[in-house]
C-alpha positions as CSV (number, residue, x, y, z in Angstrom):
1,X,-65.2,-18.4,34.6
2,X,-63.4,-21.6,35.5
3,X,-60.6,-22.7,33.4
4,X,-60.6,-26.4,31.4
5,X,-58.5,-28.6,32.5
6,X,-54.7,-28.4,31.4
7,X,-54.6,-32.1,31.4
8,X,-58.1,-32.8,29.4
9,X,-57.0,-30.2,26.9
10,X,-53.3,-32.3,25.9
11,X,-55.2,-35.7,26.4
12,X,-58.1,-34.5,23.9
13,X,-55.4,-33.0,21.1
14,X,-54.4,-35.2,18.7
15,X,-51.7,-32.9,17.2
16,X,-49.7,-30.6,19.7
17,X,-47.1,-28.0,19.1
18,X,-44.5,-26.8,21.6
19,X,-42.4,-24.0,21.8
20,X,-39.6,-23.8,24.1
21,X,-37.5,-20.3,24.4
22,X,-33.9,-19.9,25.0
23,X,-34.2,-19.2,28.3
24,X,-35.2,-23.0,29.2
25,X,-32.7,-24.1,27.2
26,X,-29.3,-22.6,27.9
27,X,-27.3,-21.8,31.1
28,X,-26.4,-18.2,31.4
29,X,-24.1,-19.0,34.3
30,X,-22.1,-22.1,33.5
31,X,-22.6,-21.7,29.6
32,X,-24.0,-24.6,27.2
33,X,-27.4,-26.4,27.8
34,X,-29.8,-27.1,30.6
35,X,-29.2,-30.9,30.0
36,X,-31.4,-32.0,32.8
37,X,-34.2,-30.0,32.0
38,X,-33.6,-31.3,28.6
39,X,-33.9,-34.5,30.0
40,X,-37.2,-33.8,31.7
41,X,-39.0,-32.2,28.8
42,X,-38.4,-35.8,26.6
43,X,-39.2,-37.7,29.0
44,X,-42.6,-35.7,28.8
45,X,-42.8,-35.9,24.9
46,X,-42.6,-39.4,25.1
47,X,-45.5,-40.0,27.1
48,X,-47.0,-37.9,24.6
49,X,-45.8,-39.7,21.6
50,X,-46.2,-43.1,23.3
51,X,-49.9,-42.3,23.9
52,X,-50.5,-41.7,20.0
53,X,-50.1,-37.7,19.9
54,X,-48.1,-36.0,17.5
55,X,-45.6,-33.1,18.4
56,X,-43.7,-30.6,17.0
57,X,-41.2,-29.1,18.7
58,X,-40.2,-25.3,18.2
59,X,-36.5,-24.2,19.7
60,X,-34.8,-21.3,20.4
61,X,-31.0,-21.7,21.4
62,X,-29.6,-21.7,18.2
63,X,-28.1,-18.0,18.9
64,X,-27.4,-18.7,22.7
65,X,-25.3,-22.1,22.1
66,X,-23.2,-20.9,19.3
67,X,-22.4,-17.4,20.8
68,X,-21.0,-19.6,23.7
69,X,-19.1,-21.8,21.5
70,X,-17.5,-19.4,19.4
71,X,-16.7,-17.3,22.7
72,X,-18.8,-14.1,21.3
73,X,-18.2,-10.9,23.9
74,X,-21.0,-10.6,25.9
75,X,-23.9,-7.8,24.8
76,X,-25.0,-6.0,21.7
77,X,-23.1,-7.8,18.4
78,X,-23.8,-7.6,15.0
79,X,-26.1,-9.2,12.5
80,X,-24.1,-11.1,10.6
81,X,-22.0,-12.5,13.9
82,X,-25.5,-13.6,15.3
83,X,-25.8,-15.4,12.0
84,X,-22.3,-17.0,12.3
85,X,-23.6,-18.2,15.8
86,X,-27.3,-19.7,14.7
87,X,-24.8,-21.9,12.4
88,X,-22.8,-22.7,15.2
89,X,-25.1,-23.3,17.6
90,X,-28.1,-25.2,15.3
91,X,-26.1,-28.3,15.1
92,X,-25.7,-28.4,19.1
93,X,-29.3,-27.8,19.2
94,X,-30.2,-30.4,16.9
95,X,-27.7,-32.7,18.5
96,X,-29.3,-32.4,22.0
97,X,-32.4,-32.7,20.7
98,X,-31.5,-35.5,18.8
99,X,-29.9,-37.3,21.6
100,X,-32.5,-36.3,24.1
101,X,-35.5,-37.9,21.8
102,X,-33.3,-41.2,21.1
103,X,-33.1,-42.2,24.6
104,X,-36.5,-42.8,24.3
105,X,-36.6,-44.4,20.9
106,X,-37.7,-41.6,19.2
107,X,-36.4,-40.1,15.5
108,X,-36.3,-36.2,15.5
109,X,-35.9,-33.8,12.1
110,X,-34.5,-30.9,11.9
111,X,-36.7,-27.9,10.2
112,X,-35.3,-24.4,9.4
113,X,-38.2,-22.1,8.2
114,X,-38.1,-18.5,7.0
115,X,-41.3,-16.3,7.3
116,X,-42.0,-16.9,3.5
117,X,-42.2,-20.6,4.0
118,X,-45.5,-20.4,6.2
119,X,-46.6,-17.3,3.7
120,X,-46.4,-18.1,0.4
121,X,-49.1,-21.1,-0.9
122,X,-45.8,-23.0,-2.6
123,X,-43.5,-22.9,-0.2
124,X,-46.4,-23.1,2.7
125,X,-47.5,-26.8,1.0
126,X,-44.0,-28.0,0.6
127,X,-42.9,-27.2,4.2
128,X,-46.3,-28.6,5.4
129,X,-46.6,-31.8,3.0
130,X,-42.8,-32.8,4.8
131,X,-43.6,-32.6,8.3
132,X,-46.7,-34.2,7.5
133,X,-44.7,-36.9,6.2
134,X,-42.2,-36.7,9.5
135,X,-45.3,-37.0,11.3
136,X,-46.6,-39.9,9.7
137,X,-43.0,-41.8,10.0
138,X,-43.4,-41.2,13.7
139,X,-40.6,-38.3,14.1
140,X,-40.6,-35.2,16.1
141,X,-40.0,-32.4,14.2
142,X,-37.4,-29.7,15.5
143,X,-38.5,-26.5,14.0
144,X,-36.4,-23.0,14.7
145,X,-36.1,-19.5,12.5
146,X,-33.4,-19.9,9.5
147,X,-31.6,-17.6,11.5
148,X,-28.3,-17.9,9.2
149,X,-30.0,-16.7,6.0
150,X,-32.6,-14.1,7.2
151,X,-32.4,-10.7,8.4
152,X,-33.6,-8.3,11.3
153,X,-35.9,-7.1,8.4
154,X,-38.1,-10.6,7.1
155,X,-37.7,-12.3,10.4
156,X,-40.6,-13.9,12.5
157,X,-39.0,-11.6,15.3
158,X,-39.7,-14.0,17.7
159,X,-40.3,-17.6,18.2
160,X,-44.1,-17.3,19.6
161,X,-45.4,-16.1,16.2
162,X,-43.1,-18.6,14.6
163,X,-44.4,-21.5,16.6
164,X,-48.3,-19.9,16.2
165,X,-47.3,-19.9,12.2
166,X,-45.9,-23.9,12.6
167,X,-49.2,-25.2,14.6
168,X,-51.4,-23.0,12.2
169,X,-49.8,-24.4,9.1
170,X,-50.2,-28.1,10.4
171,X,-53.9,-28.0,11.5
172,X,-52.8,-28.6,15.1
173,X,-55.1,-28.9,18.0
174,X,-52.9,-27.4,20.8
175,X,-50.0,-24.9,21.1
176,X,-48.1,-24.7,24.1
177,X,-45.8,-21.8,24.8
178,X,-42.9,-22.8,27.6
179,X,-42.6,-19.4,29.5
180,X,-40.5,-18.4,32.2
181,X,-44.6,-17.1,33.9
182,X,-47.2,-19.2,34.8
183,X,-50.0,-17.6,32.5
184,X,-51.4,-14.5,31.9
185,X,-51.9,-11.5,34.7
186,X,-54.2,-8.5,34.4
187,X,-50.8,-6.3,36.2
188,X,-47.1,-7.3,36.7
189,X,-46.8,-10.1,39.3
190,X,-43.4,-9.0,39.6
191,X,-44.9,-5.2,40.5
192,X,-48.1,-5.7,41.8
193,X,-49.2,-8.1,45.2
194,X,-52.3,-7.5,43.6
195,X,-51.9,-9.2,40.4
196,X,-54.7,-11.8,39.3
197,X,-53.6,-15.1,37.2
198,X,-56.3,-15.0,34.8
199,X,-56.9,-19.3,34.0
200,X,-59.2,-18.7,31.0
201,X,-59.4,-16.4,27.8
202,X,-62.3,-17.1,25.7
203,X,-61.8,-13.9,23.8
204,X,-58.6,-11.8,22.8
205,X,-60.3,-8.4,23.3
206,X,-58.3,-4.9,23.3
207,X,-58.6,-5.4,27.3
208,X,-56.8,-8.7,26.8
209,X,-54.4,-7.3,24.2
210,X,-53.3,-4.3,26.4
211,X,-52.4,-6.7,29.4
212,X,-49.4,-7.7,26.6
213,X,-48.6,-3.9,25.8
214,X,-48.2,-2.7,29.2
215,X,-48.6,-4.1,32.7
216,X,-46.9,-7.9,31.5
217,X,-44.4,-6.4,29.1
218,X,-41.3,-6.8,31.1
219,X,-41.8,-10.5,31.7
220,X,-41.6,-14.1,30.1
221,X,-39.0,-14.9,27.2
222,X,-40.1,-12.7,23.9
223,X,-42.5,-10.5,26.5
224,X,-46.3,-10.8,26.9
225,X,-47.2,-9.1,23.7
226,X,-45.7,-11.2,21.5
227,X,-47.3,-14.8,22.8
228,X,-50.9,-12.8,23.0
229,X,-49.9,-12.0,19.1
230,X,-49.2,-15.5,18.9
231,X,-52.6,-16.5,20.4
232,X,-54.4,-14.5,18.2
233,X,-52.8,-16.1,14.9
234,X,-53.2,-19.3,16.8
235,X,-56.4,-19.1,17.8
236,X,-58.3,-17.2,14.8
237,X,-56.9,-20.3,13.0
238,X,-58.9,-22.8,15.2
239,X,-55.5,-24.0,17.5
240,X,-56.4,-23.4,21.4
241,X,-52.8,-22.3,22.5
242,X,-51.7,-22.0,26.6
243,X,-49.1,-20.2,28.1
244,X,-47.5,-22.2,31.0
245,X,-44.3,-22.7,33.4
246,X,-42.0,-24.0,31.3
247,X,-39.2,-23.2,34.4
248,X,-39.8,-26.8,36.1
249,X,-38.5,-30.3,34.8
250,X,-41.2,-32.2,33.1
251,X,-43.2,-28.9,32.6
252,X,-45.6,-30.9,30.5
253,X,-46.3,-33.3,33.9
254,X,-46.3,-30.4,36.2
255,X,-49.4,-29.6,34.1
256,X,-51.3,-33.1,34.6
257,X,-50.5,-32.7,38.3
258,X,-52.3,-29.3,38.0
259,X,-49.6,-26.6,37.8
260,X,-50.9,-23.3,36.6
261,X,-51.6,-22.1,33.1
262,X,-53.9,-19.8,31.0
263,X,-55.8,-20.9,28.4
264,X,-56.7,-19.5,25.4
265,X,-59.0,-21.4,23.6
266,X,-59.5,-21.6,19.7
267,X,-62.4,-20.1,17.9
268,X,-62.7,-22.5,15.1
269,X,-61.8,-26.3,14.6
270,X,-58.2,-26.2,12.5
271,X,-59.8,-28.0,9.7
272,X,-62.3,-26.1,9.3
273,X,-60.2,-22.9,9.5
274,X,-57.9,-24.1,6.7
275,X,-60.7,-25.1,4.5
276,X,-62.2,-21.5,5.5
277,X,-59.0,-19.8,4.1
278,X,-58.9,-22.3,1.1
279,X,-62.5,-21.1,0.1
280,X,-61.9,-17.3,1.1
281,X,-58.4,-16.7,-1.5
282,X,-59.8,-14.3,-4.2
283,X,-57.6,-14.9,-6.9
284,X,-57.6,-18.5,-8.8
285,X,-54.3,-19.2,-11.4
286,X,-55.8,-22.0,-13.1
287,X,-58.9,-24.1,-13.6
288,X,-59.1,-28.0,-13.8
289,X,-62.4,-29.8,-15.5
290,X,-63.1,-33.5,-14.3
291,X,-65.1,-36.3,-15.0
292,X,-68.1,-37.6,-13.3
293,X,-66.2,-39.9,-11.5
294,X,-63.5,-37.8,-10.0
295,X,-66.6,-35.8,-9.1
296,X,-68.2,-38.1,-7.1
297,X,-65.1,-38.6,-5.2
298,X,-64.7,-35.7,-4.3
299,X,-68.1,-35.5,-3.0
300,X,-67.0,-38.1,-0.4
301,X,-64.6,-36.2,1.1
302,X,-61.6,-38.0,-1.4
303,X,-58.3,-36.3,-3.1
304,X,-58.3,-35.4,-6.9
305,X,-56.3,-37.9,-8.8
306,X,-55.0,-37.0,-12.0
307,X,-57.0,-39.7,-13.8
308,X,-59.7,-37.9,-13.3
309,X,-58.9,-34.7,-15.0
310,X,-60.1,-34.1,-18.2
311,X,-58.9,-30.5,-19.4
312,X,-56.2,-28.1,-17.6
313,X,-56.3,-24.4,-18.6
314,X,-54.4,-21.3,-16.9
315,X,-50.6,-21.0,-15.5
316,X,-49.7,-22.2,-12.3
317,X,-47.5,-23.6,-10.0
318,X,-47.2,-26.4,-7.0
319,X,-49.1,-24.7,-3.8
320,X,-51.4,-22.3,-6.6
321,X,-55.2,-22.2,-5.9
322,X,-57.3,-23.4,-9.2
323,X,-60.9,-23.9,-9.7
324,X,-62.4,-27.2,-10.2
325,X,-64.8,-27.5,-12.8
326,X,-67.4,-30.6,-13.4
327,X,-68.3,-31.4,-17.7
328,X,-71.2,-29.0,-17.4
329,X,-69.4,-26.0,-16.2
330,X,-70.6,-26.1,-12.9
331,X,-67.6,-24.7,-10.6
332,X,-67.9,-27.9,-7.3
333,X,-64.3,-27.2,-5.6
334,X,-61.2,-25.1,-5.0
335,X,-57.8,-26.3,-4.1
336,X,-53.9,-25.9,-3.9
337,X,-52.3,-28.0,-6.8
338,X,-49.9,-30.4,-5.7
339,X,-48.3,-29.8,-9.7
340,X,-47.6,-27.2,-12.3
341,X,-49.9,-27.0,-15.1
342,X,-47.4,-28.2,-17.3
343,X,-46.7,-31.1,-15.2
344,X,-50.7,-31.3,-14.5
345,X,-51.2,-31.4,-18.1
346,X,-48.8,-34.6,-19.1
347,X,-50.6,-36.1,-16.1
348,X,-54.5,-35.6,-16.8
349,X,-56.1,-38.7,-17.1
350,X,-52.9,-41.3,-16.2
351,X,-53.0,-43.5,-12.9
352,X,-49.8,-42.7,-10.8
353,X,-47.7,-45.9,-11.6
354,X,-47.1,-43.4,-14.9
355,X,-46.0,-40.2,-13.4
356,X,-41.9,-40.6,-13.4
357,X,-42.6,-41.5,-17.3
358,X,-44.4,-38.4,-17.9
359,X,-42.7,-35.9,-15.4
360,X,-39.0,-37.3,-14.9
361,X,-40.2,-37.9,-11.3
362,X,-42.4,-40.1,-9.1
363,X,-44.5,-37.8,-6.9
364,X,-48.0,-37.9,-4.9
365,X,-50.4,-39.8,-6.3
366,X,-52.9,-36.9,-5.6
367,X,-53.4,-33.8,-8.0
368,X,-54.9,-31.8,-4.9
369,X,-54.9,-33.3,-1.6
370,X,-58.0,-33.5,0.3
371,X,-56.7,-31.6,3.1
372,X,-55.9,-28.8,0.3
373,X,-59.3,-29.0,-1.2
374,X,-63.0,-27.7,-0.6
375,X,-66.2,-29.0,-2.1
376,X,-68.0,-26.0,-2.9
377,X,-71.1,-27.9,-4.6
378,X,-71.5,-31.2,-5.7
């Protein structure tokens, strides 16, 4: 089966995620970063970002910068010193990427998640509702693992599942994983003469999973297994994710000149994956009756305002799935609330110039969002 263009697939994604691994980032020999590979790589995110794509960057390095600041012996150390050097080492990484991005005119955020914030509904819409907003202002987000707070226990493990977590929870189109291989093999390349590149993987089968377990263990930063888990998250979530060499300066140019990659691609669009999970949550906290109005609205594909609410019954809380009900009992939607009931209640039928009146505080203007919602029947 011949394998889609690398190039096509970036120029037909709208929304790209990018992880890059510790081993790109930081000199083993001399110590501190790989500035001009640093260079290289924002040079090739703004092409992306001058073309009209948005990107989300997600770094390693943290640990392997502050351990070299702080002068930390070499091998095994212990939890809380790896801590110490994520803190260390986060505000060099955010500096260079900060300084990196600038060059170019563009404004980069910092992000520091834990595995709960992509996990739980609340913390899920918060984190997502302010890269959204980065992303909208025209920033790059720099995302990494909240290293200095969370432990060995709760963490991502790795920054592949991390970055398939990120480009899940933002609908992206295409996650590209910055490896120290060139794709997937069916043996070790580094073993085996014999090894075959394979271009193209259409399905994650146990065939396709074993490749990680065994034969490609040994190689690429976090191992095989982890960025085929990370394909599978990605790609059961409708994100078409590709492993590629990351080694080269401008990796993302080496593609368009037709470098060597595998490609996995997604099995559902990412809207239509996040509506699917929206739709698919058993459990509602709290139920939400509107008028004929806000119901024909939301038939078009439009947010739920608060002025069109007429009755809020149940407790819940920002990022909580509640059931939309029309005035003759009809369930039409299911969403994630962008409020409290409490809050949702002082707000039911008021326009949005009245919210910091009613609540102490001006938020959204939308109840649920209409990337949080799904019309069941209208």
């Amino acid at each position: 089966m011949n394998s889609p263009s690398a190039s096509t697939l970036i120029d037909n994604a709208k929304r790209i995620t990018i992880k890059i691994g510790s081993a790109l980032l930081f000199n083993p020999e001399k110590g501190g970063l790989q500035t001009a590979w640093l260079a290289g790589l924002a040079s090739d995110v703004a092409r992306l970002h001058k073309a009209g794509k948005q990107v989300i960057l997600v770094s390693s390095g943290a640990i392997a910068l502050g351990r070299d600041e702080m002068g930390l012996p070499k091998g095994q150390i212990k939890l809380e010193e790896k801590q110490a050097a994520a803190a260390t080492g986060q505000i060099i990484l955010a500096q260079a990427w900060n300084d990196s991005l600038k060059a170019h005119g563009i404004t980069s955020s910092q992000i520091l998640l834990a595995p709960e914030d992509t996990e739980t509904r609340r913390k899920h819409l918060n984190a997502r509702s302010t890269m959204q907003t980065l992303l909208n202002y025209g920033c790059v987000p720099v995302v990494n693992e909240n290293d200095t707070i969370t432990t060995y226990e709760i963490r991502f493990g790795d920054n592949d599942r991390l970055a398939a977590r990120v480009a899940t929870m933002m609908s992206a189109d295409l996650l590209i994983l910055l490896s120290d291989i060139d794709g997937l093999y069916d043996k070790n390349p580094h073993r085996s003469e014999g090894a075959n590149h394979i271009p193209l993987i259409a399905e994650l089968t146990d065939e396709i999973m074993a490749m990680g377990e065994s034969a490609n263990a040994e190689f690429a930063s976090g191992g095989m297994a982890t960025k085929l888990a990370a394909a599978r998250i990605a790609t059961h979530s409708g994100v078409a994710m590709m492993i590629c060499d990351g080694g080269t300066n401008a990796p993302l140019s080496a593609l368009d000149a037709g470098a060597k990659s595998s490609i996995f691609t997604a099995q559902i669009a990412p809207h239509t994956a996040r509506k699917n999970w929206i739709a698919s949550a058993l459990d509602s906290a709290g139920t939400l009756v509107i008028d004929n109005g806000a119901k024909d609205a939301l038939s078009k594909g439009r947010s739920l305002l608060p002025a069109g609410i007429t009755a809020v019954s149940g407790v819940f809380e920002r990022g909580d799935l509640i059931d939309i009900y029309d005035l003759d009992g009809k369930l039409i939607a299911r969403g994630l609330a962008s409020y409290s009931s409490d809050e949702a209640t002082m707000l039911k039928g008021h326009k949005s110039t009245d919210f910091e009146k009613l609540i102490g505080y001006q938020g959204r203007a939308e109840l649920i969002h209409a990337d949080d919602l799904v019309v069941i029947a209208s």
